[in-house]
C-alpha positions as CSV (number, residue, x, y, z in Angstrom):
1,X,5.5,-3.0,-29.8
2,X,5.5,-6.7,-29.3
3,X,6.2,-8.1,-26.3
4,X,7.6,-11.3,-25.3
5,X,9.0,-13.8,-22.5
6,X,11.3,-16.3,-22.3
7,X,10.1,-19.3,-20.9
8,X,12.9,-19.6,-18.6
9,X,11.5,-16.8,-16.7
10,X,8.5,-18.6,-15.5
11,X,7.6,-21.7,-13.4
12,X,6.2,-25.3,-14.6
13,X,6.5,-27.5,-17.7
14,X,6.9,-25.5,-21.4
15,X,2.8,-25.9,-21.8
16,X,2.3,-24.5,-18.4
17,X,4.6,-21.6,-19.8
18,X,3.3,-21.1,-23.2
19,X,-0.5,-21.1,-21.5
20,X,0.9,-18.8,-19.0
21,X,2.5,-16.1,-21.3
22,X,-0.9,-16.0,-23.7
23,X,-3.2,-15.4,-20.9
24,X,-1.4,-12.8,-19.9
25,X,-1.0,-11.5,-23.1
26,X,2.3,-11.6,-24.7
27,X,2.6,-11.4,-28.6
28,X,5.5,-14.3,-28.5
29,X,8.3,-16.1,-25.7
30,X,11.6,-17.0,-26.2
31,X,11.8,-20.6,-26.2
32,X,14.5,-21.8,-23.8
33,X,16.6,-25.2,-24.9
34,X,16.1,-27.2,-21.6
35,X,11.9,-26.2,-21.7
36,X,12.2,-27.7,-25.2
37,X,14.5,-31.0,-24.6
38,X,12.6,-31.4,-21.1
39,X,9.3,-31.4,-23.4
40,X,7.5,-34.9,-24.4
41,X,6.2,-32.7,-27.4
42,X,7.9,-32.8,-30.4
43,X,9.1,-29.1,-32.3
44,X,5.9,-29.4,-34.6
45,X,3.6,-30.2,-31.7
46,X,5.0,-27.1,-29.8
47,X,5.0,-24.7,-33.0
48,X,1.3,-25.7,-33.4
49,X,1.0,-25.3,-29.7
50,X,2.1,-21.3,-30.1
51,X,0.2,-21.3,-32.9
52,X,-2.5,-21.9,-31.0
53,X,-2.4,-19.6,-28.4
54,X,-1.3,-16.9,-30.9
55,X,2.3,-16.7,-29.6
56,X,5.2,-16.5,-32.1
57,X,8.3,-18.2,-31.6
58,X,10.7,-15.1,-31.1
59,X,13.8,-16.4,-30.5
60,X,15.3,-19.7,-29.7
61,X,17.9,-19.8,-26.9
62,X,21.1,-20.1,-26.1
63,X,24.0,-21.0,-28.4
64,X,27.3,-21.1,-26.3
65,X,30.8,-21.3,-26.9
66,X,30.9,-21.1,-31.0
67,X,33.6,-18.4,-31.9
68,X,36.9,-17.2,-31.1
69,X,37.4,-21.1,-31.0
70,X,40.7,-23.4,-32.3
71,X,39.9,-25.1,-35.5
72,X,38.8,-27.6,-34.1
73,X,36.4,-27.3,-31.6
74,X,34.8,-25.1,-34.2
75,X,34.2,-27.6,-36.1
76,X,32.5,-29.2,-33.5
77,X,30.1,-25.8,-32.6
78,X,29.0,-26.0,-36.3
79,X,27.8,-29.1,-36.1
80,X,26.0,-29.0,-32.9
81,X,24.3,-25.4,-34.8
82,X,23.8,-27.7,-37.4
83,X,21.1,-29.7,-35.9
84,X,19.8,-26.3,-33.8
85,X,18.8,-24.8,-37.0
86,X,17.2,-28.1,-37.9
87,X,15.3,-27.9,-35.0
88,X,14.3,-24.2,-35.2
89,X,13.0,-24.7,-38.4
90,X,10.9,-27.9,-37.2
91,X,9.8,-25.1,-34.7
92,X,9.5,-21.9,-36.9
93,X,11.6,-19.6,-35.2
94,X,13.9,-17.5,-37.6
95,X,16.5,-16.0,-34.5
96,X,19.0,-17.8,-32.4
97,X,20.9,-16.3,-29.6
98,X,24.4,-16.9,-29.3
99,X,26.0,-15.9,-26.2
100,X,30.0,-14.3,-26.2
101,X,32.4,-17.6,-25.0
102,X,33.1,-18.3,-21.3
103,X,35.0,-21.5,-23.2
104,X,38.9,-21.5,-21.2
105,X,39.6,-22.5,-25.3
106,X,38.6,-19.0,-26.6
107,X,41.4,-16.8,-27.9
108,X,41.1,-13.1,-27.6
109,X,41.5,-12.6,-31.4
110,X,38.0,-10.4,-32.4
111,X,39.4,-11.2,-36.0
112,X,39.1,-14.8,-35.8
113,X,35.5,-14.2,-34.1
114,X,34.2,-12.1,-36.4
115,X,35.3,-14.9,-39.1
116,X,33.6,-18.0,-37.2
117,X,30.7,-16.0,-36.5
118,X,30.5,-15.1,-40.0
119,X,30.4,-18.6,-40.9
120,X,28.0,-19.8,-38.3
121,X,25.6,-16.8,-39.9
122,X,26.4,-18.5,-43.7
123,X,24.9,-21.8,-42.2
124,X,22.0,-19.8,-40.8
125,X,20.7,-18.1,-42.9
126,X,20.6,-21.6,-45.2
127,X,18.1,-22.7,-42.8
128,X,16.3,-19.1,-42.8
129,X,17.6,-18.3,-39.0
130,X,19.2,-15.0,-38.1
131,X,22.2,-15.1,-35.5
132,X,22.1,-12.4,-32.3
133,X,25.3,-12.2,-30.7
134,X,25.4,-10.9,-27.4
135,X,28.3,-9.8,-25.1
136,X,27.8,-12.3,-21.3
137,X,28.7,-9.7,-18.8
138,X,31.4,-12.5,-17.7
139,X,32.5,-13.8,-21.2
140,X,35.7,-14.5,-21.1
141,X,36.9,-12.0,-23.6
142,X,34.0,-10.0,-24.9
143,X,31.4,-9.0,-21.9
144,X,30.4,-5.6,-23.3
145,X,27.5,-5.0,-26.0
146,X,30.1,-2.3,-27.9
147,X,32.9,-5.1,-28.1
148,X,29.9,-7.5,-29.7
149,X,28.9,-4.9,-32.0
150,X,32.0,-4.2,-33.3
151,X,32.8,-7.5,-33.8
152,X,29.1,-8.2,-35.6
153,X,30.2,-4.7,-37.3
154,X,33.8,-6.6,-38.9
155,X,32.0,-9.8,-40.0
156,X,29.6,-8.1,-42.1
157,X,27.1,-10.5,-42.3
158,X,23.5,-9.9,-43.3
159,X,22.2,-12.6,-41.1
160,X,24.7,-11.6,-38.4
161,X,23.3,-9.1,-35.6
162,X,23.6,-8.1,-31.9
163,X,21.1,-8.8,-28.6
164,X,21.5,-6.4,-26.0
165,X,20.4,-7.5,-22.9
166,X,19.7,-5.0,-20.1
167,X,21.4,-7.1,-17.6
168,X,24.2,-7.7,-19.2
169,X,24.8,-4.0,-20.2
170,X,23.4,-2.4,-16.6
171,X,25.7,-4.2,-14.3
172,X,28.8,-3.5,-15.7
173,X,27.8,0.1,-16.6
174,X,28.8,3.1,-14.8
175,X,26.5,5.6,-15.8
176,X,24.8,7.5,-18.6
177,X,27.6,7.9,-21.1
178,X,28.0,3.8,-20.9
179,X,24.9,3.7,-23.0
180,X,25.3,6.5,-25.5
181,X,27.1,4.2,-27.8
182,X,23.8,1.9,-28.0
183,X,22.7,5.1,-30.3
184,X,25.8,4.3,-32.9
185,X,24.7,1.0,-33.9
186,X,21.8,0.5,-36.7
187,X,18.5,-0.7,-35.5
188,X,18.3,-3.0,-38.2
189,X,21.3,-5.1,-36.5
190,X,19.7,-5.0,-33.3
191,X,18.2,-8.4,-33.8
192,X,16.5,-8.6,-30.0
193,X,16.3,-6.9,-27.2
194,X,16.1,-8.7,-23.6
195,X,15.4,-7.0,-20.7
196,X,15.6,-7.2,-16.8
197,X,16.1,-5.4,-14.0
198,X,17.9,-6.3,-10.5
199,X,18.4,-5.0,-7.2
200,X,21.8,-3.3,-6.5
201,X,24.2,-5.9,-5.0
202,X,27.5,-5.8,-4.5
203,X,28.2,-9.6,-5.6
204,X,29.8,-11.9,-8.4
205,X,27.6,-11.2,-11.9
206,X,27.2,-14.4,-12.8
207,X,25.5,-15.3,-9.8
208,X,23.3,-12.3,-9.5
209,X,22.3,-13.1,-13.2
210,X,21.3,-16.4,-12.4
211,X,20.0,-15.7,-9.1
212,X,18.6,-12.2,-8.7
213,X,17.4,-10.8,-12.2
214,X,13.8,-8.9,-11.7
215,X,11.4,-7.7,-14.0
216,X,11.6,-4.1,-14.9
217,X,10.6,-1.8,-12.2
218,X,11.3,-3.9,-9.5
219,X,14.7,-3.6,-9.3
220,X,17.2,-0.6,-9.6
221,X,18.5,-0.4,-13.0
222,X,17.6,2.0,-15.2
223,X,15.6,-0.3,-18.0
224,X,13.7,2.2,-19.4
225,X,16.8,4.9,-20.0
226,X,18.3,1.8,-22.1
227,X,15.3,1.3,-24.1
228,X,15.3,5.0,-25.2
229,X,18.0,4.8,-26.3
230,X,17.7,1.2,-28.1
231,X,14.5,2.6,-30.0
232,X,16.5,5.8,-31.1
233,X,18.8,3.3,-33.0
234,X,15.1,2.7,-35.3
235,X,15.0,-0.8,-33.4
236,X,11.3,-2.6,-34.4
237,X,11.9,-5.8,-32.8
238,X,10.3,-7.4,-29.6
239,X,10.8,-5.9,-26.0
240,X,11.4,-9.2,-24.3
241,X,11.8,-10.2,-20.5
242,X,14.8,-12.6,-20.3
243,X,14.7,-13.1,-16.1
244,X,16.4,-15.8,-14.2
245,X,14.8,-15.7,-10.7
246,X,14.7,-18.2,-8.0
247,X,11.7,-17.2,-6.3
248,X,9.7,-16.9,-10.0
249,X,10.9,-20.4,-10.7
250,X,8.9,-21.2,-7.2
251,X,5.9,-19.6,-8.0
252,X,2.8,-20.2,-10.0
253,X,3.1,-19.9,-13.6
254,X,0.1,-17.5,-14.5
255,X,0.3,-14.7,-11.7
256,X,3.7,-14.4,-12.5
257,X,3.2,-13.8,-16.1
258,X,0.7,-11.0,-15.9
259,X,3.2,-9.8,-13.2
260,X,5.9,-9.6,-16.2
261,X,4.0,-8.0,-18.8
262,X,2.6,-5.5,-16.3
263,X,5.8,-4.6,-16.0
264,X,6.1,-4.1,-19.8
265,X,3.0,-2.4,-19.6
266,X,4.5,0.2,-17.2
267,X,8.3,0.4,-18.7
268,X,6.7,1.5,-22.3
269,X,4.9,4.0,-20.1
270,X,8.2,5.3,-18.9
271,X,10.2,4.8,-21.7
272,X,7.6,6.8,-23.7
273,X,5.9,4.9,-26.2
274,X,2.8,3.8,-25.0
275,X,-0.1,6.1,-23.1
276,X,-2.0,4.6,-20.2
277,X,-4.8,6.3,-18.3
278,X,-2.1,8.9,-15.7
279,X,-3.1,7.4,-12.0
280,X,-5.3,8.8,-9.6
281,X,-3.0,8.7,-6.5
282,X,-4.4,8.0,-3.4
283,X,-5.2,10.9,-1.1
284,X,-6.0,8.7,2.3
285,X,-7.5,5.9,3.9
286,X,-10.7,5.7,4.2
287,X,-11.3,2.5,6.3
288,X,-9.5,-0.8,7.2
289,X,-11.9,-4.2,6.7
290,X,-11.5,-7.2,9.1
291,X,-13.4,-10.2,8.3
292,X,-14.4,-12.8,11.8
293,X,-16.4,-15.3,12.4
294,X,-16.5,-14.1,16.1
295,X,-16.8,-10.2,16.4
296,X,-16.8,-10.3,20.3
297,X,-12.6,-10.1,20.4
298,X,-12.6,-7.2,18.0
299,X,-15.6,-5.8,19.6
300,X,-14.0,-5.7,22.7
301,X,-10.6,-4.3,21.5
302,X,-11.7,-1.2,19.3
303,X,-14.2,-0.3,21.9
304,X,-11.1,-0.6,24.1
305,X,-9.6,2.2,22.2
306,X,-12.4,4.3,22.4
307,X,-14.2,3.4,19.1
308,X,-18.0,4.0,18.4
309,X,-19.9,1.6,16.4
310,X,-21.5,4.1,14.4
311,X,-23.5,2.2,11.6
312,X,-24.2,-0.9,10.0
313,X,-24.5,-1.8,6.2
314,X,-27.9,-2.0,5.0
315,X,-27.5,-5.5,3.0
316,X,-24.8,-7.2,4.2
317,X,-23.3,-8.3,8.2
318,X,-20.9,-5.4,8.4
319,X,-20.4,-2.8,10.8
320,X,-18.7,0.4,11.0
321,X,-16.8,1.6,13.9
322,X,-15.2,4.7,13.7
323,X,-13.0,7.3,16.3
324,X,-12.2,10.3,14.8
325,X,-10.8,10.0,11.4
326,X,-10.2,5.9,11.9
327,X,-12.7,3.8,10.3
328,X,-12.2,-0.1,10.9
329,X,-15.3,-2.4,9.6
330,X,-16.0,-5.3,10.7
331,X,-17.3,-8.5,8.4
332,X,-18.9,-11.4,9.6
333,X,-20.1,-13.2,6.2
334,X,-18.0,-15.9,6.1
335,X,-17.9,-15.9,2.5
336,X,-16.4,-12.2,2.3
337,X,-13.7,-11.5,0.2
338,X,-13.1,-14.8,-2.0
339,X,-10.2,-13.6,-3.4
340,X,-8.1,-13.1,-0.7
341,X,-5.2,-15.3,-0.7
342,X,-5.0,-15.4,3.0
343,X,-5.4,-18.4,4.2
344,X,-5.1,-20.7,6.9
345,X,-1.9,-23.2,6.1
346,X,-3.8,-26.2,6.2
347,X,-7.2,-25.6,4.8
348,X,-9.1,-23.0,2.2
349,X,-11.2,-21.4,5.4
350,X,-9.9,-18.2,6.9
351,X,-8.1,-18.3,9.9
352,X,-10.0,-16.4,12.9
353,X,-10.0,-12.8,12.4
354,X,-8.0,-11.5,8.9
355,X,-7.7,-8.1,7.3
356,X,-9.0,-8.3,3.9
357,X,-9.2,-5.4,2.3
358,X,-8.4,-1.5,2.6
359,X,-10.4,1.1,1.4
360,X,-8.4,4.3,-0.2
361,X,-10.1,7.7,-0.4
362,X,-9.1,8.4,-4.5
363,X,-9.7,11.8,-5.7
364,X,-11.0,10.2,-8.9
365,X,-12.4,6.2,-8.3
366,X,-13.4,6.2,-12.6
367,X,-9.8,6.9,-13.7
368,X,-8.2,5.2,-11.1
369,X,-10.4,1.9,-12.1
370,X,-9.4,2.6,-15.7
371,X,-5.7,2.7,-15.2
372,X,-6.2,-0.5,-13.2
373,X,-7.9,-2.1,-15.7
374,X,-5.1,-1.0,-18.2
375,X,-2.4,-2.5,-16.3
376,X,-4.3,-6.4,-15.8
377,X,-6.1,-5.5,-12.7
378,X,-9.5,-5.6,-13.3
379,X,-12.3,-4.3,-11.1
380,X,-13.7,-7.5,-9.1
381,X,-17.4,-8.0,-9.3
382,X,-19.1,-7.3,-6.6
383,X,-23.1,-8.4,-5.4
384,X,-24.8,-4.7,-5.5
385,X,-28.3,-4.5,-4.1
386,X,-30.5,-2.1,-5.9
387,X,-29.7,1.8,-4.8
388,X,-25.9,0.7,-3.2
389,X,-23.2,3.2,-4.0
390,X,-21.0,1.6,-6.7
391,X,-17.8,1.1,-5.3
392,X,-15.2,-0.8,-7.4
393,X,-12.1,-2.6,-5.7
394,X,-9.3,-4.2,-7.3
395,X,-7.2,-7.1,-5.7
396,X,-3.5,-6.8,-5.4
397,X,-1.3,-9.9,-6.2
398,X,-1.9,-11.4,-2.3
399,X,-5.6,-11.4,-2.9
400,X,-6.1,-8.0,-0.7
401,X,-9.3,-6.3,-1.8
402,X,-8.6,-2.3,-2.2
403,X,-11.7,-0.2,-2.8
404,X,-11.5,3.2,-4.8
405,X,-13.4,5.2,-2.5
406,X,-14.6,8.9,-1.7
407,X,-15.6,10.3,1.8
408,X,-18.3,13.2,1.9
409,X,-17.1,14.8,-1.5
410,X,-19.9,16.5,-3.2
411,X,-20.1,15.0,-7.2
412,X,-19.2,11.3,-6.0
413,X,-21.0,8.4,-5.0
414,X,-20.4,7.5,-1.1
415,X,-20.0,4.6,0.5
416,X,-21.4,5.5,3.8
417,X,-24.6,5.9,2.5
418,X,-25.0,2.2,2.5
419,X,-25.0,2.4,6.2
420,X,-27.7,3.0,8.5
421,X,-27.0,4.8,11.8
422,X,-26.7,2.8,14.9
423,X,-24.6,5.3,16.5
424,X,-23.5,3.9,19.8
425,X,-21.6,6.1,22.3
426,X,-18.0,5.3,23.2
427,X,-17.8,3.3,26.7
428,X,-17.4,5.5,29.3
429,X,-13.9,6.6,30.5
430,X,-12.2,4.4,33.6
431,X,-13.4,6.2,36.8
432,X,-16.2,8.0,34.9
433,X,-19.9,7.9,33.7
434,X,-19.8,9.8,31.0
435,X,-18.8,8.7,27.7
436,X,-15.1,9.3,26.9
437,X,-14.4,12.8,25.4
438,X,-12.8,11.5,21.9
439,X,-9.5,13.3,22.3
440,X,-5.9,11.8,20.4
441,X,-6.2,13.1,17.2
442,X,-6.9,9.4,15.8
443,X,-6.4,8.6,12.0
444,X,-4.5,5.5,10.2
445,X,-1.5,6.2,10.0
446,X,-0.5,2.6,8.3
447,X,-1.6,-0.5,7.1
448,X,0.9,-3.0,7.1
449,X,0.2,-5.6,4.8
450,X,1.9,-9.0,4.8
451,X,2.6,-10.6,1.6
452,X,2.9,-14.3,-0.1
453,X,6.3,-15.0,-0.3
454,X,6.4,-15.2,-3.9
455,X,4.6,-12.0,-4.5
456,X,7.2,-9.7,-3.0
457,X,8.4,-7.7,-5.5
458,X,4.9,-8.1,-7.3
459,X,3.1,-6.0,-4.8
460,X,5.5,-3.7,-5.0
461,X,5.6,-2.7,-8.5
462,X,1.4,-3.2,-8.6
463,X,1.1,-0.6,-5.7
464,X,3.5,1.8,-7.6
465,X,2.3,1.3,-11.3
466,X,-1.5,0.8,-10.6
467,X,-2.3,3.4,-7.7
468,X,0.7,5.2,-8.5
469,X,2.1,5.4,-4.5
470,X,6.1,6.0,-4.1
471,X,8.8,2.8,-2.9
472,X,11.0,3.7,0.0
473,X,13.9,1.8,0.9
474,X,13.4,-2.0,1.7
475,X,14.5,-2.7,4.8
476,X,15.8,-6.0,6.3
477,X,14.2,-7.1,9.8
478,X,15.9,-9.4,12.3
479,X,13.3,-12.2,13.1
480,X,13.9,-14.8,15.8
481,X,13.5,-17.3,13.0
482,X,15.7,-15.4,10.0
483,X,15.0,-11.9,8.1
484,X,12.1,-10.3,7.2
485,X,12.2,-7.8,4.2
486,X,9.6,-4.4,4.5
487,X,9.3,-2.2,2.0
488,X,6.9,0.7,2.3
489,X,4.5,2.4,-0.8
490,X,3.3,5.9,0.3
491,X,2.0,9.0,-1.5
492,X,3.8,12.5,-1.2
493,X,2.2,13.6,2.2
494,X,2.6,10.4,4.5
495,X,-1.5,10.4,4.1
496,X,-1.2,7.0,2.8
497,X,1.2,4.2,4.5
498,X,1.6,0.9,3.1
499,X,4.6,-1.3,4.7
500,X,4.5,-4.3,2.8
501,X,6.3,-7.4,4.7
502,X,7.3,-10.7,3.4
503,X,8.6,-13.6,5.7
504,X,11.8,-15.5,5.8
505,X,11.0,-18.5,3.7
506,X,8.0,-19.7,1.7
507,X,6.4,-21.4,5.2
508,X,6.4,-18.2,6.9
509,X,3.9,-16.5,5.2
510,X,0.9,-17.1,8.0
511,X,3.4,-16.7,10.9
512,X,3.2,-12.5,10.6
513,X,-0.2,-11.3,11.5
514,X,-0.9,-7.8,9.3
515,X,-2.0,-4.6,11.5
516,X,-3.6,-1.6,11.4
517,X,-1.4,1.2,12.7
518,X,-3.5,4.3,15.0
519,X,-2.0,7.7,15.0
520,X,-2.8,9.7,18.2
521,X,-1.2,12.9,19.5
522,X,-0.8,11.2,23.0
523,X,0.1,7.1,22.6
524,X,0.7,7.1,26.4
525,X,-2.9,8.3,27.1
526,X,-4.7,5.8,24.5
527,X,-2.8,3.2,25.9
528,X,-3.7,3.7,29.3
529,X,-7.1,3.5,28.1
530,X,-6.8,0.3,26.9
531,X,-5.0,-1.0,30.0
532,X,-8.2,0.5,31.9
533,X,-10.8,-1.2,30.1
534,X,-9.4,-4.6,30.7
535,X,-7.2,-4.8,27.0
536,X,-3.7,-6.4,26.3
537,X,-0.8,-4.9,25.4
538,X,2.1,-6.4,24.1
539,X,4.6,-6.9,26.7
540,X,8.3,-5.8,26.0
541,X,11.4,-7.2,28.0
542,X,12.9,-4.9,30.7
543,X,16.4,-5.4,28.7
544,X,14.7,-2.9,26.1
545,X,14.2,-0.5,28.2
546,X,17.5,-1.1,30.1
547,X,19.2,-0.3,26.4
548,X,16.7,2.6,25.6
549,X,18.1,4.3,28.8
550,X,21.9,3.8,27.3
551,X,20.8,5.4,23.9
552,X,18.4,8.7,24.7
553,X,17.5,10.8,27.5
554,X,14.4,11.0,29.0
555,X,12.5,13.5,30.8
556,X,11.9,12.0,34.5
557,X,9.1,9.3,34.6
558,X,9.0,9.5,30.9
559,X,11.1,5.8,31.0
560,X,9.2,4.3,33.4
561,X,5.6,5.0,32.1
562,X,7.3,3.9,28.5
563,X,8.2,0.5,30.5
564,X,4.8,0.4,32.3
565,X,3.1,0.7,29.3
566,X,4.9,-1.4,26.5
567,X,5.6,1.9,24.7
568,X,8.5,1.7,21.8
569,X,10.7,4.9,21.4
570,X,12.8,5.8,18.5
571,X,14.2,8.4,17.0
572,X,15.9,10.3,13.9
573,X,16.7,13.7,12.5
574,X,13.3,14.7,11.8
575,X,11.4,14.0,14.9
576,X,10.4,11.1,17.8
577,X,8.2,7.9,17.0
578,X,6.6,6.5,19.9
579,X,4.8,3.0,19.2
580,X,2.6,-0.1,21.3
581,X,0.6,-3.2,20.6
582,X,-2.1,-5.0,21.0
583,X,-1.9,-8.6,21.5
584,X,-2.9,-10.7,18.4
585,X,-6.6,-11.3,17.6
586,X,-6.9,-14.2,15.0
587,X,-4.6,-12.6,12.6
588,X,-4.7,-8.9,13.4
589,X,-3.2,-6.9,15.8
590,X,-3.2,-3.1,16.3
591,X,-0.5,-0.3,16.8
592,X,-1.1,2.9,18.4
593,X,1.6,5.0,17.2
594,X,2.8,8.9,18.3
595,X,4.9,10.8,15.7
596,X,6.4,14.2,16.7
597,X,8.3,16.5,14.8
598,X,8.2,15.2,10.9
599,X,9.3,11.5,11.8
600,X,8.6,9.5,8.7
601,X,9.6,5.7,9.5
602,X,8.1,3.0,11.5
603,X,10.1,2.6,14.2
604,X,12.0,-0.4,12.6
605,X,15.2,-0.7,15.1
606,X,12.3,-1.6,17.4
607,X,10.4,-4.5,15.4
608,X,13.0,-7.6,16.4
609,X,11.8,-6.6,19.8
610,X,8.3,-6.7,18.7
611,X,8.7,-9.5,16.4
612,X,10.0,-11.8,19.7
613,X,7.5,-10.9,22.2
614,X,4.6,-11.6,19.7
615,X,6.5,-15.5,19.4
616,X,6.8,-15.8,23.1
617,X,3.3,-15.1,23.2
618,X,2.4,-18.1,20.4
């Protein structure tokens, strides 16, 4: 099916927009009036501009207040339609949308509507121009798409039809049945079909119209039930994203776009009507990257913890260090990992020590590059010296580098064999000679990844569509300097975490360091380790610890070696989390984490703790 965008959903002047939307490969837009009368091109210029880029001109948009109107200001809607049709035919688009009155002049007489809006259609479809009516879920007396259609039904009109919008339909529905009716109305009447999704909110719809519409998938609506039942009608038109969104209108023209029609992509895959290549859903994490100019600090901390450096890559300044199951590589070429968008705030270098990229063990890298490239994430080139193991990556929308990888699986190329052996032993336990027995069961339990502020909801939906992990709940995180939103991607076992964060305001983006989260089966033993060998941990006020002793009991000592240690405690009905820190290095810092007895969050009643201890120590 064709796809299109109206131009009101993206950022910049109507040639940023129109660039933007055939890059990313839409078939047409929906030409906005205030893009157009904000334009210094005139309607031919622009219709040659589309032309151009091979975008039709699907619908032009809105008309407002026209029917259900006294005599007289009816007269005056005609003629300002009058010179819209003009217009649209200087710019060669057939459809206009008309929008259900919000006038305080409109009557509640669907007679007298069906009439006007007859007669709007006869001067129409003089100029060659459809009309779509569509029902505003706050117009004043018709704010359902069944009212519009029977209206649209009594008038009769050939060049009369409806526009269902998802929005409009979705937040005033209250379930399944609301949409059956979609089924009774012929597809040929369903002139257009605009689409967005939303979060749930419990707010005034005209404001979370304006304010809070989403492209499909990253919201809660059910956008793809509604388009079933649209194309059962025999509907052949467009699907076209219709989103008013403040951040979008904040954010660079062109990622947002291929953010939008990725989300096409993946509604026709739900909906059922177009077949991508099924995801290869990753089974674990193979390794964390950190890329420094200065390896020392890093160094020094995972050797802390009891890491080996077990091999370095045969090509390139990278080393491996590894403790059980953990992998964490370390990149000194400073020109690792262009596309990263993490950045320091003044400059295009990065900024001390960053986590670039995260390598996921996939139980198929081929299909799970194909899907990938199916949904406008295309492998990144990569420098591979003769006999290297190919190993693709893609980037997700903040720039983050994640390789497709296999560990030791017989039939698949592996990336260790790029590194040669330097296997150093573990330093030697406090008190001892020997090397430290490597005891604690360690793994990654979590990435936590820390995302542009524009590219929120993007990351989310590229995580879930592309690599096929599962959205929890977003969560809300008291910050001393406002709210920070997390929402974590995971696969069905827990083997993969991915918390992604996003800051208070657009500025914040390079306050929140990201971190690599260490599972143990004994956090107070690898953080006494750490203390041992001379490493930081985070400190945490004695108040915590005063209010921890109010909320659970503890086993004697078990408190006091908690506040000794800078150990988090929390609990739920599944089991305990028990959690610590390392200070910041560069951008990075570390959590050793404990989970007992099926706990499945991270520990969030504790991060406004952790979030102020980190700024007292800035």
């Amino acid at each position: 099916m064709r796809t299109s965008i109206a131009t009101v959903s993206l950022s910049g002047s109507l040639t940023e927009k129109l660039t933007a939307a055939a890059r990313a490969g839409f078939d047409g837009v929906e030409i906005f009036e205030n893009d157009l009368l904000a334009s210094p091109l005139t309607p031919e210029e622009i219709r040659a501009r589309c032309a151009d880029l091979g975008l039709g001109i699907d619908l032009y948009q809105p008309m407002r207040d026209v029917e259900a109107l006294p005599a007289g200001e009816f007269a005056r809607g005609l003629r300002r339609a009058r010179h819209k049709f003009e217009v649209m035919s200087r710019l060669g688009a057939d459809t206009v949308l008309v929008c259900s009155s919000v006038s305080p002049l409109a009557v509640d007489d669907d007679a007298l509507a069906a009439a006007q809006l007859s007669e709007l259609a006869d001067l129409a479809r003089d100029h060659g121009i459809r009309v779509a009516y569509e029902a505003l879920a706050w117009g004043r007396h018709v704010s359902t798409y069944d009212h519009a259609w029977r209206i649209v039904e009594t008038a009769g009109h050939p060049a009369l039809g409806t526009c269902l919008d998802s929005f409009h339909i979705l937040s005033r529905s209250s379930g399944p049945k609301d949409l059956a009716g979609i089924e009774d109305i012929p597809g040929e009447k369903i002139f257009f079909l605009q689409l967005a999704d939303a979060p749930l909110l419990g707010m005034d719809v005209l404001q979370w119209s304006r304010h809070h519409r989403c492209f499909p998938g990253q919201g809660g609506f059910d956008v793809a039930g509604l388009v079933r039942h649209v194309l059962r009608t025999g509907y052949e038109g467009p699907l076209s994203l219709e989103v008013f969104n403040d951040v979008f209108r904040q954010a660079e023209a062109g990622p947002t776009a291929v953010d939008a029609r990725r989300s096409l992509l993946l509604l026709q895959e739900e909906a059922g009507i177009r077949t991508l290549p099924a995801p290869a859903v990753p089974t674990g994490i193979a390794f964390a990257e950190l890329v420094t100019h200065d390896a020392e600090p890093v160094a020094a901390l995972l050797a802390g913890l009891g890491f080996a450096r077990t091999a370095r890559h045969r090509g390139k300044p990278v080393e491996l260090w590894e403790r059980g199951e953990a992998r964490v590589l370390v990149n000194t070429d400073p020109a690792a990992h262009p596309h990263t968008r993490l950045r320091s705030r003044g400059g295009n270098h990065l900024d001390g020590t960053v986590l670039t990229a995260v390598g996921l063990e996939s139980p198929d890298p081929a299909a799970a590059a194909r899907r990938a490239e199916a949904l406008l994430a295309p492998v990144l080139p990569r420098r591979r010296a003769p006999g290297e193991a190919p190993l693709d990556a893609v980037a997700a929308p903040d720039g983050t580098e994640l390789f497709l990888c296999a560990t030791n699986r017989p039939g698949l190329p592996d990336w260790r064999a790029d590194f040669e052996d330097v296997t150093q032993p573990a330093p030697a336990a406090p008190g001892s000679s020997a090397p430290a027995a490597d005891s604690g069961g360690f793994r990654i339990d979590h990435v936590a990844l820390t995302q542009p502020w524009h590219h929120f909801d993007e990351a989310v939906l590229f995580h879930r569509g592309v690599l096929g992990l599962d959205p929890q709940e977003s969560v809300d995180v008291a910050d001393p300097y406002g709210l920070l939103r997390s929402r974590a991607v995971t696969n069905a076992d827990g083997s993969v975490r991915l918390p992604l964060t996003v800051g208070a305001a657009p500025g914040d983006d390079t306050a929140h360091a990201r971190h690599i989260a260490l599972a143990t089966d004994d956090v107070v033993a690898a953080a006494r380790r750490l203390t041992d060998a001379g490493g930081r941990l985070l400190p945490v006020p004695a108040n915590y610890y005063d209010d921890l002793a109010a909320r659970f009991e503890f086993a004697e000592g078990e408190l006091e070696t908690y506040r000794e240690l800078g150990i988090l405690y929390d609990r739920d009905a599944c089991g305990a989390f028990r959690h610590c820190f390392t200070h910041t290095v560069g951008r990075v810092f570390l959590e050793l984490v404990q989970r007992d007895g099926g706990y499945q969050g991270y520990g969030a009643a504790n991060a406004p703790v952790r979030l102020a201890a980190q700024r007292a120590l800035r």
